[in-house]
C-alpha positions in Angstrom: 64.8 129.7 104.3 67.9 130.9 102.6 67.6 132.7 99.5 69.4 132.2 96.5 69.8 134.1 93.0 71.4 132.3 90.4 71.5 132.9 86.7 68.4 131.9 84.2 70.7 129.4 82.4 71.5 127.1 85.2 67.9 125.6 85.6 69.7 122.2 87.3 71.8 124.2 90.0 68.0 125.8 90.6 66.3 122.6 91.1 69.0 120.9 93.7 69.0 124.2 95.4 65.0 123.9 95.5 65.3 120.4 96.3 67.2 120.9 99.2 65.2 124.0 100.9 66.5 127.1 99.0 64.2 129.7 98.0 65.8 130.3 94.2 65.0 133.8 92.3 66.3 134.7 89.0 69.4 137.0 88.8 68.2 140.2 88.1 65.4 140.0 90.8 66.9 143.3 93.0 63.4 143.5 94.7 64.3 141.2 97.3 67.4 140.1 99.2 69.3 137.4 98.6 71.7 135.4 100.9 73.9 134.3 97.6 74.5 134.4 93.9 75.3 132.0 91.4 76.6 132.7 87.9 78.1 131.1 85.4 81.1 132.4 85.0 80.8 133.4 81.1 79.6 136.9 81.7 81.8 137.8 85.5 80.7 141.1 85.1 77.0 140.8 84.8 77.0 142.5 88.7 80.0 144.6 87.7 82.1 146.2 90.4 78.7 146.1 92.6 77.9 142.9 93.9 79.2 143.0 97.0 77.8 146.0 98.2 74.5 145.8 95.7 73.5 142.1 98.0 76.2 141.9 100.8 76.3 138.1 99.7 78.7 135.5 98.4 78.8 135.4 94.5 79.8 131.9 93.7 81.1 131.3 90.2 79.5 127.5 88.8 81.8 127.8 85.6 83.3 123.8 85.1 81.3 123.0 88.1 78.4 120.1 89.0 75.1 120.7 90.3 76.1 118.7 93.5 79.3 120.9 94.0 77.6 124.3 93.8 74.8 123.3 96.1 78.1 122.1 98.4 79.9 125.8 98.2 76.2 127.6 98.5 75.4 125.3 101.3 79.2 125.9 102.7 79.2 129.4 102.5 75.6 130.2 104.3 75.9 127.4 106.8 76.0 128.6 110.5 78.8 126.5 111.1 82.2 125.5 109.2 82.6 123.0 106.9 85.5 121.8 105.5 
């Protein structure tokens, strides 16, 4: 099950994740892996410069975005195959 950290203030985008068979930890949870991050886009920089290397995972910005179209990009972005 793909894991997925995404910022305390985006309790909806956690539940459709959950909903749809994500595992969903709270940014900040460095103990274990994650497969993707969500964030919302008013503090960029709360990974700093780091992100990439820190989790080797897509950081996906939800800022002026739905519930249903972040689960979309998450889902999109840690699917085996491509979407379009």
């Amino acid at each position: 099950m793909p894991r997925v950290a995404v910022e305390h203030s985006l309790s909806d985008i956690s539940s459709m994740l959950r909903q749809n068979g994500y595992d969903v930890v709270e940014l900040g949870n460095w103990q274990q892996m994650v497969d993707a991050v969500v964030i919302t886009g008013q503090d960029v920089n709360v990974l700093g410069d780091q992100s990439k290397s820190i989790t080797g995972a897509p950081v996906i910005n939800a800022s002026g975005m739905s519930a249903q179209e972040v689960f979309h990009e998450v889902h999109k972005r840690l699917s085996p195959t491509h979407h379009q």
